[in-house]
PATOR-361797 format. One line per 2 residues: number of its first residue (from 1); their letters; for each residue y, z, x of N, C-alpha, C, O. Coordinates in steps of 0.2 Angstrom, whole numbers, plus 5000, padded with zeros to 4 digits. Each point is the difference from the previous one (the first is absolute). Layout:
REM residues N
NUM	A	Y,Z,X,Y,Z,X,Y,Z,X,Y,Z,X ~ ...
This chain:
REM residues 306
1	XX	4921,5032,4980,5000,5001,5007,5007,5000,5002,5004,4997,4998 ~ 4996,5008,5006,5009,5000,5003,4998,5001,5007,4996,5004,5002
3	XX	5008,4992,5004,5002,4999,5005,5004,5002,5004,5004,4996,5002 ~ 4997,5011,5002,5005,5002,5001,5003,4999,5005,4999,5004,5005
5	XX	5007,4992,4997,5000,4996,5008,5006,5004,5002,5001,5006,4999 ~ 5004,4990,5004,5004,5003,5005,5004,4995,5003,4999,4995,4997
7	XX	5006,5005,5007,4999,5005,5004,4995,5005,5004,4995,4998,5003 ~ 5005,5008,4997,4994,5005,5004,5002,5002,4995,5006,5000,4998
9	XX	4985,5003,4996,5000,5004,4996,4999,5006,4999,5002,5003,4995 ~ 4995,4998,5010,4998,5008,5003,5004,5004,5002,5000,5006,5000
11	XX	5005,4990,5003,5011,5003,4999,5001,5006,4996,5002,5005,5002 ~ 4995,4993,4992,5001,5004,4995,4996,5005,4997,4994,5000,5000
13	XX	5010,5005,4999,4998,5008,5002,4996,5000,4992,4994,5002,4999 ~ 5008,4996,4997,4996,5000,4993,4994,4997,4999,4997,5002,4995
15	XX	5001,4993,5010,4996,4996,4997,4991,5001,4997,4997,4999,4995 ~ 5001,5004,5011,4995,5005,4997,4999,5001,4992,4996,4998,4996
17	XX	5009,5006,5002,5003,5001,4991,4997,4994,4997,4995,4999,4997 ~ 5013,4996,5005,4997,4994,4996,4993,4996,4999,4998,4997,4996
19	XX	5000,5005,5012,4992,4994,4999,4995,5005,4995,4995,4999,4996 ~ 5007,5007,5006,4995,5005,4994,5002,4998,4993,4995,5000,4996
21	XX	5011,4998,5001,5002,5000,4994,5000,4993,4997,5000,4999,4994 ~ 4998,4997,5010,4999,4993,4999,4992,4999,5000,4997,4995,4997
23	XX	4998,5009,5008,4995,4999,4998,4997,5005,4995,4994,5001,5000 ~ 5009,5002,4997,4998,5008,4995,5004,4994,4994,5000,5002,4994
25	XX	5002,4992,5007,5001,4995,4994,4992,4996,4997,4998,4999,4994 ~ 5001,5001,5011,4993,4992,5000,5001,4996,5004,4995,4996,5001
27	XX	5010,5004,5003,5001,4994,5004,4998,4999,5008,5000,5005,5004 ~ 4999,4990,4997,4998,4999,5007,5007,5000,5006,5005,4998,4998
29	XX	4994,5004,5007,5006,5001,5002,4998,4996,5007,4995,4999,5003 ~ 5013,4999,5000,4997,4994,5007,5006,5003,5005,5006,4997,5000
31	XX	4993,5009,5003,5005,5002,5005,5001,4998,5005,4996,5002,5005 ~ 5009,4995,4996,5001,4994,5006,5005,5003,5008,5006,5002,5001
33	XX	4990,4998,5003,5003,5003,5007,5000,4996,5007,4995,4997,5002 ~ 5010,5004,5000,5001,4998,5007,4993,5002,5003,4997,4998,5005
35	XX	5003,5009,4993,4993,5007,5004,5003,5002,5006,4996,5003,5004 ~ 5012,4997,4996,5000,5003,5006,5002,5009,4998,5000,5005,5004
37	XX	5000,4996,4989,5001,5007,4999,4994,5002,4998,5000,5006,4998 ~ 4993,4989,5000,4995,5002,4999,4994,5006,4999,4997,5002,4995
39	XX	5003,4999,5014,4998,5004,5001,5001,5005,5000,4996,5004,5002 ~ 5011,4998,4997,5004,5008,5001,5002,5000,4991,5003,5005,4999
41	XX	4995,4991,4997,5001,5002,4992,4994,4998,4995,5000,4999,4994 ~ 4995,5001,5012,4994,4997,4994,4996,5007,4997,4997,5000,4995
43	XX	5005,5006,5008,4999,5006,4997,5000,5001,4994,4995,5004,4997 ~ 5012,4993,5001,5004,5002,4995,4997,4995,4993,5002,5000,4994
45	XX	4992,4996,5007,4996,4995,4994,4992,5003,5000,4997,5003,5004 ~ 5002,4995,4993,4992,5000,4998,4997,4991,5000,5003,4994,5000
47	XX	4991,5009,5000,4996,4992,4999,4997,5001,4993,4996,5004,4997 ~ 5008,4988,4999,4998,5001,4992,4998,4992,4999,5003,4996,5003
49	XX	4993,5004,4994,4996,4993,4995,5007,4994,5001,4999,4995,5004 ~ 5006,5006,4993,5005,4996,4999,5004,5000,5005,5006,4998,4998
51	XX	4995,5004,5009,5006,5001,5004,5000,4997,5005,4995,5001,5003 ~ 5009,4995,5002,4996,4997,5004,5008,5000,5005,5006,4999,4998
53	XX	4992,5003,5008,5005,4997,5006,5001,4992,4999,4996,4996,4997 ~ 5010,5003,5006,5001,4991,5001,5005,5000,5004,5006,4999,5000
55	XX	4988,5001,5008,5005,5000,5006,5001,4993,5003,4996,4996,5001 ~ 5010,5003,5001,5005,4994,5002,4998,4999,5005,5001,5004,5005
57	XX	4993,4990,4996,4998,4997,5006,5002,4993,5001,4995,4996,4998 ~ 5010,5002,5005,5000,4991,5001,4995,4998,5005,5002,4994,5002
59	XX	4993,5007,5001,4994,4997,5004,4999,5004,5004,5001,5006,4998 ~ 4997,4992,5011,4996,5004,5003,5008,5005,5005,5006,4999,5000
61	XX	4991,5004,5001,5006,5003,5007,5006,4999,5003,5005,5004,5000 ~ 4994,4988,5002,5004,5000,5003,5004,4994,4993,5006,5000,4999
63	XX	4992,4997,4998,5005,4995,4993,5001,5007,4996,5005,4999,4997 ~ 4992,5007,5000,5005,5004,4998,5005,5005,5004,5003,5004,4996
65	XX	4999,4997,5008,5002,5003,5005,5006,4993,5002,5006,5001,5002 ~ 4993,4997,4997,5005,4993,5000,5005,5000,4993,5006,5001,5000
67	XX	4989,4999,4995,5001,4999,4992,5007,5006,5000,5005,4998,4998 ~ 4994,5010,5004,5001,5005,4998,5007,5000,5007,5005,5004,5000
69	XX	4994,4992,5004,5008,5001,5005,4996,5007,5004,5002,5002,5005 ~ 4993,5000,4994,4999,5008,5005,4992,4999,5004,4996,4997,4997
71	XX	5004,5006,5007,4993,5000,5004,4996,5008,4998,5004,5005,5001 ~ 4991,4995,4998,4996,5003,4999,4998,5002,4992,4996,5004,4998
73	XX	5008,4992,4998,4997,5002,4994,4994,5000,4994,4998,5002,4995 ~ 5001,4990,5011,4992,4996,4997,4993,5007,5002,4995,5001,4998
75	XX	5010,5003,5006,4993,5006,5003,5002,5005,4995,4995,5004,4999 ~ 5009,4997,5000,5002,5009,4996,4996,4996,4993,4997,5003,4996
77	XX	5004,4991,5003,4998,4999,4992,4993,5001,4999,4997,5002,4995 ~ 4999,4995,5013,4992,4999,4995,5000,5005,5004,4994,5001,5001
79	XX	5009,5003,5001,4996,5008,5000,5000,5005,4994,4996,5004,4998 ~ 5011,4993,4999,4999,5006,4995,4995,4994,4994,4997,5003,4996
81	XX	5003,4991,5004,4996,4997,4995,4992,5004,5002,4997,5002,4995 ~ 5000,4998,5009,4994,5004,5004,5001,5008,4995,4997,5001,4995
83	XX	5008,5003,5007,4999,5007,4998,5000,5000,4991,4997,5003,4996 ~ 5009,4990,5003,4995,5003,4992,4997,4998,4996,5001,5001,4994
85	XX	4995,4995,5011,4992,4998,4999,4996,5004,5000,4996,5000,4996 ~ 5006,5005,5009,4994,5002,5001,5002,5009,4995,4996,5005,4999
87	XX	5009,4995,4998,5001,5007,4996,4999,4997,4993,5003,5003,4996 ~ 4994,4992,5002,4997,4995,4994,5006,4996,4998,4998,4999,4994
89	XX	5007,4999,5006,5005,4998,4997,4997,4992,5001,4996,4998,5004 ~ 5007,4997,4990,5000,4994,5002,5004,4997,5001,5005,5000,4996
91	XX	4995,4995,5011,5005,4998,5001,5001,4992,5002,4997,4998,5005 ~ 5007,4999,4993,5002,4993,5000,5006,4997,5006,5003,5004,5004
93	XX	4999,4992,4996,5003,4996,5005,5005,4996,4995,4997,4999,4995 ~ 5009,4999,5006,5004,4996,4997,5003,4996,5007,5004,5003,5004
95	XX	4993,4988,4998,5002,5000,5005,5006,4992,4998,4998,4995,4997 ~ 5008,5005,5007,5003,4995,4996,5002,4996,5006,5004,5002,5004
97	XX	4992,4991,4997,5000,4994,5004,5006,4998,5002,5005,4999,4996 ~ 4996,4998,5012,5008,4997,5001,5000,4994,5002,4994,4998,5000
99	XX	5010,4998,5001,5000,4993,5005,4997,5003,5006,5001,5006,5003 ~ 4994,4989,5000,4999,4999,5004,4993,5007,5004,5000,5003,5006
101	XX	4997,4997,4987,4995,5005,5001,4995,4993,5001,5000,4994,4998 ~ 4993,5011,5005,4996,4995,5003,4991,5000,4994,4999,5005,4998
103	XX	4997,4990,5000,4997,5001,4998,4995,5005,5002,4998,5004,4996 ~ 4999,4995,5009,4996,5003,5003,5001,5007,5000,4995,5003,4999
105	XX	5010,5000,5003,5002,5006,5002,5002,5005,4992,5000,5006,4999 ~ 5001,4987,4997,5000,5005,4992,4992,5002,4999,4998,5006,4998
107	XX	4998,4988,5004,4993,4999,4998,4999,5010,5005,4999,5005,4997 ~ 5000,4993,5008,4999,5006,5004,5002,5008,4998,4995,5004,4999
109	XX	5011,4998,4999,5004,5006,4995,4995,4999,4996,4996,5004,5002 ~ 5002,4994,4993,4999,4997,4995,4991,5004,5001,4997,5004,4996
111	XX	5001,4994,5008,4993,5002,5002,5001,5010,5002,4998,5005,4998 ~ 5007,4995,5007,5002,5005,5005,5001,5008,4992,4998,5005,5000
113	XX	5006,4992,4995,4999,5005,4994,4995,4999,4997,5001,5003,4995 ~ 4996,4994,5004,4994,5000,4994,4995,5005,5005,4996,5005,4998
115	XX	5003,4993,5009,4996,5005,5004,5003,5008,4996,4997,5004,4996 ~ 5009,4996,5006,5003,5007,4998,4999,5004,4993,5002,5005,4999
117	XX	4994,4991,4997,4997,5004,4994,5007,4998,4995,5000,5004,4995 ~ 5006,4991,5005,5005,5001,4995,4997,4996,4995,4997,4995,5000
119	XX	5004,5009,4996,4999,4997,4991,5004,4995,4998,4997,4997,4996 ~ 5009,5000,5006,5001,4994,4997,5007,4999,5006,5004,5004,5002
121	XX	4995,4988,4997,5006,4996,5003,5006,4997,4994,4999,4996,4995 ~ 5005,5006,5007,5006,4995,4995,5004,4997,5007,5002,5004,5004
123	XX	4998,4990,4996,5003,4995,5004,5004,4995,4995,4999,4997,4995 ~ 5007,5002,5010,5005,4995,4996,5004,4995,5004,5002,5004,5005
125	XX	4999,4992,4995,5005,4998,5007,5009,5001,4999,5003,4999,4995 ~ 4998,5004,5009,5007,5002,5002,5008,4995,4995,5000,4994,5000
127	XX	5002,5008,4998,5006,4997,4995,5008,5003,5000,5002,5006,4999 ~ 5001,4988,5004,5006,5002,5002,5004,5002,4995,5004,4996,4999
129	XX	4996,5011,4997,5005,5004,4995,5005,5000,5003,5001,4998,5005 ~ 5004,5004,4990,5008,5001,5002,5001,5003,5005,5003,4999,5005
131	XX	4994,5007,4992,5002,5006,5007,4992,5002,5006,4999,5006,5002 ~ 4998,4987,4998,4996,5001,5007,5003,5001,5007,5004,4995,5001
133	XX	4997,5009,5002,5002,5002,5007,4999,4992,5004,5006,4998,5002 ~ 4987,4997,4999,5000,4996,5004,4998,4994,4996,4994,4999,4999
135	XX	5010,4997,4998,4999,4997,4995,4996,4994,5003,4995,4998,4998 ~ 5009,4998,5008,4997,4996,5003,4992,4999,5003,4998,4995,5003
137	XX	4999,5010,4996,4991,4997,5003,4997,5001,4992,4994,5003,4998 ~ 5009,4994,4999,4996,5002,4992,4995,4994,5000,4998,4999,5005
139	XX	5001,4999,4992,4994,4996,4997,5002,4997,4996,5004,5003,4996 ~ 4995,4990,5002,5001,4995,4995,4996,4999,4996,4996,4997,5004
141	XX	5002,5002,4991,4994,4998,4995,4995,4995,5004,4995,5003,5002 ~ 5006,4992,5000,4995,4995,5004,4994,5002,5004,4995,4999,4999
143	XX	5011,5006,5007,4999,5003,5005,4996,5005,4995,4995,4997,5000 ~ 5005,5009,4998,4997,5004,4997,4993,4997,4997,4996,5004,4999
145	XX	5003,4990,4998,4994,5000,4997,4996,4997,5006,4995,5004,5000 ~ 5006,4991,5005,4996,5000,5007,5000,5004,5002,4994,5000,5002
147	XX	5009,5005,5000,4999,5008,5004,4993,5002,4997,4995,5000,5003 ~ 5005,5002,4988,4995,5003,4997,4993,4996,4999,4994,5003,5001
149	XX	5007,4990,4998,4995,4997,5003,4995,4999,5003,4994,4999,4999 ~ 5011,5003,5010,4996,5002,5006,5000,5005,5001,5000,5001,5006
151	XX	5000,5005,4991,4997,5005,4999,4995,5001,4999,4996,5002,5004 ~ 5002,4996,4987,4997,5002,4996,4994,4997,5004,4995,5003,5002
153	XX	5005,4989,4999,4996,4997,5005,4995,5005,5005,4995,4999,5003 ~ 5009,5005,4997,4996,5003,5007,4996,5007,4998,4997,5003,5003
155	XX	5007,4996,4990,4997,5007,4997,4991,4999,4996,4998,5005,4998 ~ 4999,4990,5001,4994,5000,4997,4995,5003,5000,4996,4996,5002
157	XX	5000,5009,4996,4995,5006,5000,5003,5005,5006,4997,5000,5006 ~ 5010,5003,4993,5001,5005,5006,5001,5005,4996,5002,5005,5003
159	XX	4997,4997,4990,5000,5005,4997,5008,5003,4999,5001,5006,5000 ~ 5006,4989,5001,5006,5004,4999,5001,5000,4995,4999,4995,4996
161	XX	5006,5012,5000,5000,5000,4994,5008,5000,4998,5005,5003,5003 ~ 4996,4994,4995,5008,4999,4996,5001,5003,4993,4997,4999,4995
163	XX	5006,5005,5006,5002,5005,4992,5006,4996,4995,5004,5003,4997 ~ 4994,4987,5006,5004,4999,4994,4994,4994,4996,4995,4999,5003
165	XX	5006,4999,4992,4997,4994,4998,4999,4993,5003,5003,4997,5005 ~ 4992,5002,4993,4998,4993,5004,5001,4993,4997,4996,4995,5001
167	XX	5009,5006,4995,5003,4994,4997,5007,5002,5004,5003,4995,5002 ~ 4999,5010,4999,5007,5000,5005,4999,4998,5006,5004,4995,5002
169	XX	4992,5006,5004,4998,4997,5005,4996,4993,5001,4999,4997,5005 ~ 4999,5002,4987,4998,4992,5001,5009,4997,5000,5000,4994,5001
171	XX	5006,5009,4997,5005,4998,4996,5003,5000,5010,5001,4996,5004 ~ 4998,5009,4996,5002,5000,5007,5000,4994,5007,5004,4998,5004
173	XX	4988,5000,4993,4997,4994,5004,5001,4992,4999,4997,4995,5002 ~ 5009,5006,4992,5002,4995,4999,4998,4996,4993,5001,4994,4999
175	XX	4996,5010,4996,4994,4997,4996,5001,5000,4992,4999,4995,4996 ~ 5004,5010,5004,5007,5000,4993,5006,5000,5001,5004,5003,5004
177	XX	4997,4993,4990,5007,4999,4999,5003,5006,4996,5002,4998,4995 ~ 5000,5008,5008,5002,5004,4995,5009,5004,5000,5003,5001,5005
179	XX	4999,5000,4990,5007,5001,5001,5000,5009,4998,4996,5003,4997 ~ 5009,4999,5007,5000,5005,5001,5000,5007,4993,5003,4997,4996
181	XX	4995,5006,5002,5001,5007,4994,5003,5006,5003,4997,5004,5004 ~ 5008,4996,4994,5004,5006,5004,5001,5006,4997,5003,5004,5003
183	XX	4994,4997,4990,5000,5003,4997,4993,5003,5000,5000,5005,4996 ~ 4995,4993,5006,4995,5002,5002,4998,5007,5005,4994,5003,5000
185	XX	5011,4997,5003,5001,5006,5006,5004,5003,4998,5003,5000,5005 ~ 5001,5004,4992,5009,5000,5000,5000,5004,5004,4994,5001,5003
187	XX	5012,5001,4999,5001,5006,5006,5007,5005,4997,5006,4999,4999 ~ 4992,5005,5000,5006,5007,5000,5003,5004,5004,4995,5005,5000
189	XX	5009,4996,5002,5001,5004,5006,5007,5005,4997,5002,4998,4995 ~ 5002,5006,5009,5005,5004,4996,5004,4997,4997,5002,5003,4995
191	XX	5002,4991,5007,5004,4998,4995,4997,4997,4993,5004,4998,4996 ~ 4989,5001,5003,4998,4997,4993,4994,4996,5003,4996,5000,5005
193	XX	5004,4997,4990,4994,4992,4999,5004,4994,5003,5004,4997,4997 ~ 4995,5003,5009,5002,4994,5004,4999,4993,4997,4994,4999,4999
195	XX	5011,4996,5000,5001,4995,4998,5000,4994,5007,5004,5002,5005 ~ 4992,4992,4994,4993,4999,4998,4994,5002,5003,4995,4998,4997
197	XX	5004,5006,5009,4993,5001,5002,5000,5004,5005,5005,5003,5000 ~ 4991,4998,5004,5000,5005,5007,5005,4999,5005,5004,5004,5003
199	XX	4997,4989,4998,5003,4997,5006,5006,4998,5000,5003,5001,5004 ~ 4999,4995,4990,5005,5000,4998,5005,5005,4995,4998,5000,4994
201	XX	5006,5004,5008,5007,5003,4997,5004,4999,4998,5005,5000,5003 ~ 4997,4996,4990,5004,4997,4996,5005,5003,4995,5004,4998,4996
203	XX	4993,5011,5005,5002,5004,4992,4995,5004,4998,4995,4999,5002 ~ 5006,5005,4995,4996,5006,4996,5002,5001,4992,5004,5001,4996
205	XX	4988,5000,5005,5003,5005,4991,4996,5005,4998,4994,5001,5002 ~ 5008,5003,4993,5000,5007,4997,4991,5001,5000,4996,5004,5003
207	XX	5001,4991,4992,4994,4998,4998,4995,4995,5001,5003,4994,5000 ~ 4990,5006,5002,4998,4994,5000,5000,4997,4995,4998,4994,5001
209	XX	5004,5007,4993,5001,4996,4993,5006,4995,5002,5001,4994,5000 ~ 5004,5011,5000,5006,4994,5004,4999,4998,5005,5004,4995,5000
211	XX	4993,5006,5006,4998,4995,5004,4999,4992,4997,5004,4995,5001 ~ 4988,5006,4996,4998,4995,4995,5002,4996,4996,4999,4994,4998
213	XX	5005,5010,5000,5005,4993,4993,5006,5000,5002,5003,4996,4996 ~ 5000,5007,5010,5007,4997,5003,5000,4996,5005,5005,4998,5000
215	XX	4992,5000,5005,4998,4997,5005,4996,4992,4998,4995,5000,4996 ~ 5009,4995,5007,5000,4993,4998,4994,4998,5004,5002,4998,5006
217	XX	4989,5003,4993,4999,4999,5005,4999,4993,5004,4997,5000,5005 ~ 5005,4995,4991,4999,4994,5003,5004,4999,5005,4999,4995,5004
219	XX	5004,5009,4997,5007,4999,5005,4998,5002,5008,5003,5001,5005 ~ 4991,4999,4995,4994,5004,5004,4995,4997,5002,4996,4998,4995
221	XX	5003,5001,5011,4992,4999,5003,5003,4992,5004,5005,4996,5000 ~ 4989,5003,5004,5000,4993,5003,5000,4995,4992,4998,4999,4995
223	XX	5007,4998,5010,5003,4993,4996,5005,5001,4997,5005,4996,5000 ~ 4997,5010,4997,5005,5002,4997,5005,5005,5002,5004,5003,4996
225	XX	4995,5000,5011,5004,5003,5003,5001,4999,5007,4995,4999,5003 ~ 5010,5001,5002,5001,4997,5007,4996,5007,5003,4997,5000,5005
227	XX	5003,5006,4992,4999,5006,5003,4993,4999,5002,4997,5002,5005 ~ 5000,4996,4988,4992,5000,5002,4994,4994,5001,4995,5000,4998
229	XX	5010,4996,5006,4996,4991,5001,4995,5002,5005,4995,4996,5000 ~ 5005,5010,5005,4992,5001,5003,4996,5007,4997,4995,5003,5003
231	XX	5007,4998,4994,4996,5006,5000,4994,5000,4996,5000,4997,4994 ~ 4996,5005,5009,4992,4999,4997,4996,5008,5000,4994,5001,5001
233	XX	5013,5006,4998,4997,5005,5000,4998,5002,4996,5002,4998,4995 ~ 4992,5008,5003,4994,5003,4995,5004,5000,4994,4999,4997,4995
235	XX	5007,5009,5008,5005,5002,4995,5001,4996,4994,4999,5001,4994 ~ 5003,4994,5008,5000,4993,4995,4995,4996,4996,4999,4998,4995
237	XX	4997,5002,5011,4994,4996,4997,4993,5001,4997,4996,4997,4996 ~ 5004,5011,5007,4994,5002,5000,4998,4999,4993,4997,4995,4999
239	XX	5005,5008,4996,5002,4999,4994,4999,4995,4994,4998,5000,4994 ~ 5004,4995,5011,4998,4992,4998,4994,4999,5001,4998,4996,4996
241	XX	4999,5007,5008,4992,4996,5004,4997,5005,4995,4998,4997,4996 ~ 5002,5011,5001,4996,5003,4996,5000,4995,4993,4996,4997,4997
243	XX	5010,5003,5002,5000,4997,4992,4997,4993,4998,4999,4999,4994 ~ 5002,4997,5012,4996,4995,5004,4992,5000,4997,4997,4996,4997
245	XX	5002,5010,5005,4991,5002,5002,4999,5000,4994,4997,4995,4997 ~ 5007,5011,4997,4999,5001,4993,4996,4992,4997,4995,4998,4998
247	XX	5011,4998,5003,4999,4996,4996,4994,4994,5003,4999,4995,4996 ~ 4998,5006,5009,4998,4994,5004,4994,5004,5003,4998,4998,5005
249	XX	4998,5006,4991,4994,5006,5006,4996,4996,5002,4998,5002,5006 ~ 5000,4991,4993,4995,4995,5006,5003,4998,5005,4997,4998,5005
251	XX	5010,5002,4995,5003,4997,5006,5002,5008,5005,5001,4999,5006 ~ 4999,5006,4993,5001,5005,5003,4994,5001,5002,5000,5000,5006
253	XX	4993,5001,4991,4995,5000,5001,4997,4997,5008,4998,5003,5005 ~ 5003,4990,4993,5001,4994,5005,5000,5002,5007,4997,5000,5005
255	XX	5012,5003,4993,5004,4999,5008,4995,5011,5004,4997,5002,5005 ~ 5004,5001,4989,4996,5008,5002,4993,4997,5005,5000,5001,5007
257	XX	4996,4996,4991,4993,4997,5000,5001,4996,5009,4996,5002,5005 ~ 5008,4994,4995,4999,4995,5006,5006,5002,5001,5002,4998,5006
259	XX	5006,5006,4993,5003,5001,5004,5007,4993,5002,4997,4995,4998 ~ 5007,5004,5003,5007,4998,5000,4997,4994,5004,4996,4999,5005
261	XX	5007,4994,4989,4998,4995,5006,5006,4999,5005,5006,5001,5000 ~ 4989,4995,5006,5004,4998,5006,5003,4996,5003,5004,4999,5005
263	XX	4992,4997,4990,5002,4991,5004,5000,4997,4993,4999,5003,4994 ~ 5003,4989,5007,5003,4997,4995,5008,5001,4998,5004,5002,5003
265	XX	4996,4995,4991,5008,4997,4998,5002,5007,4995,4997,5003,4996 ~ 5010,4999,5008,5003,5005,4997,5003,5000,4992,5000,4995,4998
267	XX	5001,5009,4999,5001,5001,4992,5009,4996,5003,5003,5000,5005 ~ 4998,4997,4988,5008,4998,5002,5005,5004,5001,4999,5006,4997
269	XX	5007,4995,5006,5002,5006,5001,5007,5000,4993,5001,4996,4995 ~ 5003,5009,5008,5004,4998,4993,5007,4998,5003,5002,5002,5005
271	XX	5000,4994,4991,5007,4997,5003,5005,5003,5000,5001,5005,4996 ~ 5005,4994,5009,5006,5005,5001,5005,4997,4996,5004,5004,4997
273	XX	4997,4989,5004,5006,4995,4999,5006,5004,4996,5006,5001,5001 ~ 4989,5003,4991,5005,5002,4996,4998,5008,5001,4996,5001,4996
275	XX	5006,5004,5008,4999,5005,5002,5009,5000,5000,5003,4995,5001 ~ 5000,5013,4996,5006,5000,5000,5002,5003,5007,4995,5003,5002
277	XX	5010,4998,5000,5002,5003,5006,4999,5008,5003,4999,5004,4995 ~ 5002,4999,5009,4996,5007,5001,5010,5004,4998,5005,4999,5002
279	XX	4991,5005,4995,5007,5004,4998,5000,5008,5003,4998,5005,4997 ~ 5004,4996,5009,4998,5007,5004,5004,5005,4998,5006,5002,5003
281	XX	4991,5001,4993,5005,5006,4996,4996,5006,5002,5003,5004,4997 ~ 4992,4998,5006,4997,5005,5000,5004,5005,5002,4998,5006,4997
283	XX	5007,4994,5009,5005,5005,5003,5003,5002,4994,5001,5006,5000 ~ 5001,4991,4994,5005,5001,4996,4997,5006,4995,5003,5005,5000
285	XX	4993,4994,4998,4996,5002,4997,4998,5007,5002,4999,5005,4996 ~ 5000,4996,5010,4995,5008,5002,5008,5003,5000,5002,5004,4997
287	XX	5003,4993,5007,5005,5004,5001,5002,5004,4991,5001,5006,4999 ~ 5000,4989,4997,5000,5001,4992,4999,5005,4999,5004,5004,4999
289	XX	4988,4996,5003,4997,5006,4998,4998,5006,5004,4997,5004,4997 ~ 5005,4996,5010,5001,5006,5002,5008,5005,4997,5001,5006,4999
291	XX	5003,4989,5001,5007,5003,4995,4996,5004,4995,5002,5006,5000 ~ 4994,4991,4996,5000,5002,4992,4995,5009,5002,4999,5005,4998
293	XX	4998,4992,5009,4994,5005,5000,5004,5007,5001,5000,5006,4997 ~ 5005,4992,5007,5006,5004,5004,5003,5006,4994,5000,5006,4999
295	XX	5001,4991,4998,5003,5004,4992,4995,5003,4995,5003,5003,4995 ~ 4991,4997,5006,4994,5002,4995,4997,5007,5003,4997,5001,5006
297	XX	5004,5004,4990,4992,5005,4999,4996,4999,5005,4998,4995,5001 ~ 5000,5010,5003,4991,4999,5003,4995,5001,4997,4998,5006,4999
299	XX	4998,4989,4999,4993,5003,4996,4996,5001,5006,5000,4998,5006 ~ 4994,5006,4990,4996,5005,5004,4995,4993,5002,4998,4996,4995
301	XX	4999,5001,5012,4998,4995,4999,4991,4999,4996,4997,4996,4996 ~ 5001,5009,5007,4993,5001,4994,5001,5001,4992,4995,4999,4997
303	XX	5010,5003,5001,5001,5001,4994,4999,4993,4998,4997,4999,4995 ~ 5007,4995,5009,5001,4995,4997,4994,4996,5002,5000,4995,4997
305	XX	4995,5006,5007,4993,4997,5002,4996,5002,4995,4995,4997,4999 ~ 5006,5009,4995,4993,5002,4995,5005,4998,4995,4999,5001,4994
């Protein structure tokens, strides 16, 4: 599966190519959009088995119009999520929780797109990265598993569909104990294989092979890094909750079946005490590598998508 995010990825005058050339692979593709360029480039794709929109909604109207700093764009999004619906394409929601979102009004969204025919929700709570624009309304693990809690509480036979596992939203609700797998998602972007995961920028390298065996990964995840004492994003965990499942299929079973508990005593959480201090290098880094980019050849970029 490859996940194509952004920034805005519809930006890019090639892309069409690529998602032809990545799904002319076998692979399933999760093209991810704001949707405000939607409707003026949805022309340019076909509707295929494996392909699917993954439009950026943090809740209803006025909390993503909030979320986004701009007004009007909770309406341009389920308009184009409506047109391509309705031209067969499948389409998903990627929606990322803040401080001081409200249960009820998630529960509500929540109801407001499953009406809309979307195939799946991925929900995550908000995580203050290096280079978050408003770092300050983020979520803290606590606060994050109560939020989902009283969500899910409110979710019982409304038929919403989440396009992630249900050992990660039981993980969500406070019920495992799970440490992050950062290498379960990787992320590549122009300058290489981003070191260690989506959100954090630490460094690149040439191959996912060096990725893999250059990269310390203990030096990483809640408990063991100040960068990531809250984060309880897919990127990292999802991964864990799959591998999770592998080994454990009645206890996956379980939570699919009845769904994320609500109540009761939370799984323990993980401790910070020995977490080492946050090391903010990420400016250094892209600057690096826009130099190195500065001095290099242009390759044709579909050439490098096939």
């Amino acid at each position: 599966m490859v996940a194509i995010a952004g920034g805005e990825p519809l930006l890019h005058k090639e892309l069409p190519k690529i998602v032809e050339a990545i799904l002319a692979r076998g692979k399933f593709v999760y093209l991810c959009s704001n949707a405000l360029l939607l409707e003026k480039r949805i022309e340019q794709y076909k509707p295929h088995k494996n392909f699917s929109w993954d439009v950026h909604l943090d809740g209803d109207k006025d909390m993503h119009d909030h979320a986004v700093s701009q007004t009007g764009v909770y309406d341009r999004a389920v308009s184009a999520i409506k047109d391509a619906k309705q031209r067969g394409f499948r389409v998903c929601i990627n929606a990322t929780l803040f401080d001081g979102a409200k249960p009820d009004r998630v529960a509500s969204f929540l109801d407001d797109v499953t009406a809309m025919g979307i195939d799946g929700v991925m929900i995550s709570p908000g995580y203050a990265y290096e280079r978050a624009p408003d770092r300050e309304h983020f979520l803290n693990r606590q606060k994050s598993k109560q939020l989902f809690r009283d969500i899910f509480s409110r979710g019982a036979s409304k038929g919403w569909k989440f396009n992630q596992s249900s050992l990660f939203l039981d993980f969500l609700a406070g019920n495992q104990s799970y440490v992050c797998t950062p290498w379960g998602k990787p992320t590549r972007n122009v300058f290489g294989w981003q070191r260690p995961c989506y959100l954090l920028g630490e460094g690149y390298t040439k191959t996912f092979k060096e990725l893999m065996e250059s990269t310390d990964w203990d030096r990483y995840g809640t408990g063991n890094y100040e960068k990531c004492a809250d984060c309880m994003v897919h990127s990292g965990y999802e991964a864990t909750a799959v591998m999770d499942a592998v080994r454990h299929p009645l206890k996956v079973l379980s939570v699919a079946m009845h769904g994320p508990r609500t109540t009761g005593k939370m799984a323990p959480e993980i401790p910070l005490d020995q977490q080492r201090p946050a090391d903010y290098v990420f400016s250094r880094h892209v600057e690096q590598k826009m130099a190195e980019l500065a001095h290099k050849p242009r390759t044709h970029v579909t050439e490098a998508a096939e």
